[in-house]
C-alpha positions in Angstrom: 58.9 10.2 -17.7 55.5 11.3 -17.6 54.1 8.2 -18.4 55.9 6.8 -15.6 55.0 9.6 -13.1 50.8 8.9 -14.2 51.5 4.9 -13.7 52.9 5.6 -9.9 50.0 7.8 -9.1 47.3 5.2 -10.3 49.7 3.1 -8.5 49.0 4.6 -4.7 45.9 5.4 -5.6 43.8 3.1 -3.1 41.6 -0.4 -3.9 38.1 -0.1 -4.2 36.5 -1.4 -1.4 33.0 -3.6 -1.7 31.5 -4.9 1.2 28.5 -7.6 0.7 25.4 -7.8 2.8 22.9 -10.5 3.6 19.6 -9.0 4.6 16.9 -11.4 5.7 12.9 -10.8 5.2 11.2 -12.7 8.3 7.6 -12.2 7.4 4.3 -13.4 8.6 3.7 -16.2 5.7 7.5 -16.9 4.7 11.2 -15.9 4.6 12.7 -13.8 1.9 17.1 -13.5 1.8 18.5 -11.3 -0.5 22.3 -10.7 -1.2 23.4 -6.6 -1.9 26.7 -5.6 -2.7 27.8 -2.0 -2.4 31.0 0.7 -2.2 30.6 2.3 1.9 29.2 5.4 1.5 27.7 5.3 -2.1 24.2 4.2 -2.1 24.3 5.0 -6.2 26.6 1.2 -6.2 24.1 -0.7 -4.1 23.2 -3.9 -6.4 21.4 -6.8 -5.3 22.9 -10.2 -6.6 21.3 -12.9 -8.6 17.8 -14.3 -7.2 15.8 -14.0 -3.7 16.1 -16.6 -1.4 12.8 -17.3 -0.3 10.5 -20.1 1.1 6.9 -20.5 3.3 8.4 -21.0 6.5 8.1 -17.9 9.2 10.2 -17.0 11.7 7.1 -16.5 14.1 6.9 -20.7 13.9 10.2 -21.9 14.3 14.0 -21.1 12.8 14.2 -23.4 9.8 13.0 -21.1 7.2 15.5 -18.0 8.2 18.2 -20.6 8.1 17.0 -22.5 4.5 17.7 -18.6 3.3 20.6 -18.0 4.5 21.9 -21.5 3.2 20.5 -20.4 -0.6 22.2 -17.0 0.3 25.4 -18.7 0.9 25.1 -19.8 -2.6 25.9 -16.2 -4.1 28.7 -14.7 -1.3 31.7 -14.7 -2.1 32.7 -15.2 2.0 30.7 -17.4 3.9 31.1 -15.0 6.6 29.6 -12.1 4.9 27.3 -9.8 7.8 23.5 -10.9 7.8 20.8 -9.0 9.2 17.3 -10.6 10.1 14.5 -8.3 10.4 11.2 -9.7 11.7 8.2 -7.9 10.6 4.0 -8.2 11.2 4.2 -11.8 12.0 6.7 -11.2 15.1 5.4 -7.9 16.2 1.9 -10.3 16.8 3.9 -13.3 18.4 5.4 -10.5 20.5 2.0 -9.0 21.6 0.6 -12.5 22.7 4.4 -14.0 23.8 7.0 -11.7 24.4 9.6 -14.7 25.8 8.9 -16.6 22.8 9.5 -14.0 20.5 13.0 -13.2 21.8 13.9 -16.6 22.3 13.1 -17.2 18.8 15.8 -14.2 17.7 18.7 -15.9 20.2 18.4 -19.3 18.4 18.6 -17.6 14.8 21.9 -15.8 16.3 23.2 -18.9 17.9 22.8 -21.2 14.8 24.1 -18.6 12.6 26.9 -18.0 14.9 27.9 -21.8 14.6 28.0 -21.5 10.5 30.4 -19.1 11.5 28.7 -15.7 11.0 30.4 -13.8 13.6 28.6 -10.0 12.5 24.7 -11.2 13.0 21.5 -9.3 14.2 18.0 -10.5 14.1 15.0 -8.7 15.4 11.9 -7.3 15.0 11.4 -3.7 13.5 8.9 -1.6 13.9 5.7 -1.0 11.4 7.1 2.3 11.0 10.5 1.5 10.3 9.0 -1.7 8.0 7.0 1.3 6.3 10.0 3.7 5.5 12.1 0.8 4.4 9.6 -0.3 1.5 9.2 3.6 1.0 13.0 3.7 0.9 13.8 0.7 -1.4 11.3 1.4 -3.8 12.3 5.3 -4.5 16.1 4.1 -4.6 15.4 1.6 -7.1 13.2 4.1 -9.3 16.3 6.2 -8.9 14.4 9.2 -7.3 15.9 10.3 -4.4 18.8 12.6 -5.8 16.6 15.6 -6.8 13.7 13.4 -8.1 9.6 13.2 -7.3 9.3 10.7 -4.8 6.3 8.1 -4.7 3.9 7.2 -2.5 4.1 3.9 -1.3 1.4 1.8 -0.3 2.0 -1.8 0.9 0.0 -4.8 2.3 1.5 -8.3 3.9 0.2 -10.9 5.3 0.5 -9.1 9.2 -0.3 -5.5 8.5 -0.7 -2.5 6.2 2.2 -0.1 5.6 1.7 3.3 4.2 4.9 6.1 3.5 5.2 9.1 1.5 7.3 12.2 1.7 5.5 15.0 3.5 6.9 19.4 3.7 8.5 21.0 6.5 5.0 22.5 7.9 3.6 19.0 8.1 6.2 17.3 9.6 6.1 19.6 12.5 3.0 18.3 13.7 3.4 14.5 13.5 4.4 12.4 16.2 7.7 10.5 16.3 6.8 7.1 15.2 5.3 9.0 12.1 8.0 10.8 10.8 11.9 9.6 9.3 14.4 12.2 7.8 16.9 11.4 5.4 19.6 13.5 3.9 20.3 13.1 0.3 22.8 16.1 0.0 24.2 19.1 1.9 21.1 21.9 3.0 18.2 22.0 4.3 16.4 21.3 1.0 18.5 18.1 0.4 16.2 16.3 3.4 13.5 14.4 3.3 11.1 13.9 5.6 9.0 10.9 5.4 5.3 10.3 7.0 4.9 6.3 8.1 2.5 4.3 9.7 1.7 0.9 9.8 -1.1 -1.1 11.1 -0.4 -4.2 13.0 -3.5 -6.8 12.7 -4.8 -5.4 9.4 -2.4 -7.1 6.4 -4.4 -9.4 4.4 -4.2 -13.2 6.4 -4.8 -11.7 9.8 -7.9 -9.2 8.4 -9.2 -12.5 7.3 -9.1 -14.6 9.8 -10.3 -11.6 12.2 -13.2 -11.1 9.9 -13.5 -15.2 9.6 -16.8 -15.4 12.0 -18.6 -11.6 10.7 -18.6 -12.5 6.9 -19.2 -14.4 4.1 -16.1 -16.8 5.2 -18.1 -17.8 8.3 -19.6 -21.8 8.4 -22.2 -22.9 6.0 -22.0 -18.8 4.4 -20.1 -19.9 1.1 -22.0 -20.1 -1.3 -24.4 -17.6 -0.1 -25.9 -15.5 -2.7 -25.6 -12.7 0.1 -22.0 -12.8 -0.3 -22.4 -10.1 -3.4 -22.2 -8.1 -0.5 -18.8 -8.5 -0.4 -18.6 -5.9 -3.5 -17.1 -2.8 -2.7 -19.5 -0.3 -4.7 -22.2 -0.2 -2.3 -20.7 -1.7 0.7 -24.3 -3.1 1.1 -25.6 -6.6 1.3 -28.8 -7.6 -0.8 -31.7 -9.5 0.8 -30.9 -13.3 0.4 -32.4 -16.8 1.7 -31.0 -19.4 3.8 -27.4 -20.0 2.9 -26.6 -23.5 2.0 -26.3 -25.6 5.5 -28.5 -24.2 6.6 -28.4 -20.9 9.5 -29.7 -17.4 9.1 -28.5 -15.5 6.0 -28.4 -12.4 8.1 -25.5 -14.1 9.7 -23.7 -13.8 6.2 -24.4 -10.0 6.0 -21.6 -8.6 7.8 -19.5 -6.2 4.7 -15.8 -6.0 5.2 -16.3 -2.5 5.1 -18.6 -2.6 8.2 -16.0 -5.3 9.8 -13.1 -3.4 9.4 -14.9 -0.6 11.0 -16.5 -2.0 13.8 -15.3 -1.2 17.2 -14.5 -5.0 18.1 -12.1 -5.3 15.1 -8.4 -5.3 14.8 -8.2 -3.7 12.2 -10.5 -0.7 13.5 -7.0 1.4 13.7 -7.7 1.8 10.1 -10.0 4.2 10.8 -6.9 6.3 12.1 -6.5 7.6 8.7 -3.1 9.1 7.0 -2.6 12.8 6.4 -4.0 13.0 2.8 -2.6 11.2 0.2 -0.2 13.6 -1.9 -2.6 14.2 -5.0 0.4 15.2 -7.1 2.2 11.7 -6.5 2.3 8.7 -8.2 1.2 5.7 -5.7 3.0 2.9 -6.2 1.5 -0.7 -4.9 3.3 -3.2 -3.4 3.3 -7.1 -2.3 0.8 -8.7 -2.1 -1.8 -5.4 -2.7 0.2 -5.2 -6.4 -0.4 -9.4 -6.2 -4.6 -8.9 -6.1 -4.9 -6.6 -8.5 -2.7 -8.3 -11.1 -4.5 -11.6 -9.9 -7.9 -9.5 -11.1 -6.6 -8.9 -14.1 -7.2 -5.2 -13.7 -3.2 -4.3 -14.3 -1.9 -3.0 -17.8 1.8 -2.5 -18.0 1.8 -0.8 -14.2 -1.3 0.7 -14.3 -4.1 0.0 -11.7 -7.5 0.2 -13.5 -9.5 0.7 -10.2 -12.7 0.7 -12.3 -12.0 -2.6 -13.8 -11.3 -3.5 -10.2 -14.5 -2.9 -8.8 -16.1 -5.3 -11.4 -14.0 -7.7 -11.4 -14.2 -7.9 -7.8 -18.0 -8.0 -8.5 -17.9 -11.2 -10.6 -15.2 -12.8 -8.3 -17.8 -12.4 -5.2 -21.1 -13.0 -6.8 -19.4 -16.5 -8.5 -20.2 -19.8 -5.8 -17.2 -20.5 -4.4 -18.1 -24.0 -5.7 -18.5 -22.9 -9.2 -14.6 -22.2 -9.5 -14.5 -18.1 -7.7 -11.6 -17.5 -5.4 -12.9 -16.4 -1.7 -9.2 -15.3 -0.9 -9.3 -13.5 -3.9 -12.8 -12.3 -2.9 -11.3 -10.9 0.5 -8.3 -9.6 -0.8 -9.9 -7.7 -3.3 -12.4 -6.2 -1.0 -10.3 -6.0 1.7 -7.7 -3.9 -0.7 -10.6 -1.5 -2.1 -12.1 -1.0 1.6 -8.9 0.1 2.5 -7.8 2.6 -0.2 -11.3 4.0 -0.2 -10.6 5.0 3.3 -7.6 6.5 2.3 -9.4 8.6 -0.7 -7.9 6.5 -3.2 -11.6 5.8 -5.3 -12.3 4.3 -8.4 -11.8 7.3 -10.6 -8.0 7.2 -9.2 -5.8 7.0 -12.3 -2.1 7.4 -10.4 -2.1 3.9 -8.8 0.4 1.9 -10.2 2.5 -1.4 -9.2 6.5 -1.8 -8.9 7.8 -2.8 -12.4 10.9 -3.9 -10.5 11.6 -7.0 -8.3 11.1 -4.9 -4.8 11.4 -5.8 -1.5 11.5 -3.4 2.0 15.0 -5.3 2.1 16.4 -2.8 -0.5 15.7 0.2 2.0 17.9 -1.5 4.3 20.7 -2.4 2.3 20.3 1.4 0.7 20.7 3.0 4.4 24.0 0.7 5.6 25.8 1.6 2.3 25.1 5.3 3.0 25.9 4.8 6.8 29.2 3.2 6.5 30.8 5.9 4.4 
């Protein structure tokens, strides 16, 4: 009899529910779809499924490469109708800027094509820096399973549009900051359960856009090369050498412009930089992501996780002081430099030993999958 009493109780007790989610990463140099499946209202059963989706096609030039994700996405739901959300980020905030018509026009024919592959729950937009920022911040501390009771890290991220900074910040702090700096989130019942999160993002400042803004004032400029003056480029001195003619001729001066000096001059886009965060936490790991954790692994400067900035600096050194056309990288010139210049300003220097880079496959798209599970509970 009791057996049969404990059978009809499991019996009414009800089905677990698991609702699937495609969330879609429309970034300024590609399109990144990952798949996340999760119990409403437990963020602990959020899991993303097999592989990301991703390709080189932007949403900022045309459609195709949101809907090549979605079709590889397609490939891992169990419904074809599953809900997908497509967030634009520093490529379609700058499209915006220069044309705003275009930009939502763009949006309406993602919705419309996905609407005839019969996705009937679909948004696409663009989302703020900030929110891009407390996404990454979001994803990376769920993932590293530290936001129920744990230290949270910092979380420090470049693209190919703009630079993203988050980290969690006390009460007295958050008073002060403005609203586009500051997201709460509730992990538990009380006051103490929140946290409050300092973002900011700068538009204009991510790695291809600082580039090509910098393209004219540096050592990337015509005929500039190969000159020797591009050891300037090195981030120890922030100082260019004296140095002859470049090859094709012109005025070497003309290759003497430091990114340091570029990022901070008035005409640059990137001279919000100089905007800098609230200090760093100094009792936080800081964790590295896309493609800023991509140029220092590309250095060869990363053991395990750990950022040697030291090693860095010199092998930013040799990259920059090589002839381009003896086999040296000038992206991975810039990005290196750029990367340094940056977390310099941010009092991140060489003697920093907390930087590290995500172990984990990561991606801001984790953040948002991680707030809709705890949302639809």
């Amino acid at each position: 009899m009791l057996l049969g009493a404990i059978a009809c109780e499991r019996a009414r007790e009800p089905s677990v529910v698991v609702h699937e989610l495609v969330v879609i990463d429309a970034g300024s140099s590609g399109t990144r779809a990952r798949v996340f499946r999760f119990e409403p209202g437990r963020p602990d059963t959020l899991v993303g499924l097999g592989r990301t989706c991703e390709n080189d096609l932007p949403l900022a030039h045309d459609i195709s490469g949101v809907l090549a994700s979605h079709a590889c996405a397609l490939e891992l739901l169990a419904d074809a109708s599953t809900p997908v959300r497509i967030y634009a980020t520093g490529g379609m905030r700058s499209l915006a800027e220069r044309d705003p018509v275009a930009a939502a026009q763009r949006h309406a024919e993602v919705v419309a094509a996905l609407h005839e592959r019969g996705v009937l729950d679909v948004e696409s937009r663009t989302i703020s820096g900030s929110d891009e920022a407390f996404y990454e911040w979001l994803g990376v501390n769920h993932q590293e399973g530290r936001l129920d009771g744990g230290e949270t890290v910092t979380m420090l991220e470049f693209g190919g549009a703009s630079v993203q900074v988050a980290f969690e910040v006390g009460p007295e702090l958050a008073l002060v900051l403005g609203p586009d700096e500051l997201r709460e989130l509730d992990v538990g019942a009380g006051e103490a359960a929140a946290r409050r999160v300092f973002v900011r993002s700068y538009l204009h400042c991510g790695m291809n856009e600082a580039r090509e803004a910098l393209a004219g004032a540096s050592c990337f400029s015509p005929g500039c090369a190969d000159a020797p003056s591009c050891a300037a480029m090195q981030p120890a001195t922030l100082t260019q050498p004296d140095a002859g003619a470049p090859p094709g001729g012109g005025d070497a001066s003309s290759c003497r412009t430091t990114i340091g000096e570029s990022l901070a001059h008035e005409g640059s886009s990137c001279v919000a930089l100089q905007r800098l965060p609230p200090s760093l936490p100094r009792d936080r790991p800081v964790r590295l992501i896309s493609r800023l954790a991509d140029t220092f692994v590309a250095l060869g400067v990363v053991d395990d996780t750990h950022v040697d900035l030291r090693a860095a600096l010199v092998a930013a050194q040799r990259v920059c002081t090589t002839p381009w056309s003896e086999g040296a990288d000038p992206a991975l010139c810039f990005a290196a430099n750029h990367a340094l210049v940056v977390l310099a300003a941010w009092g991140i220097g060489a003697s920093d030993d907390r930087v590290t880079v995500t172990p984990i496959d990561h991606s801001w798209t984790w953040g948002v999958a991680r707030e809709r599970a705890e949302r639809q509970g």
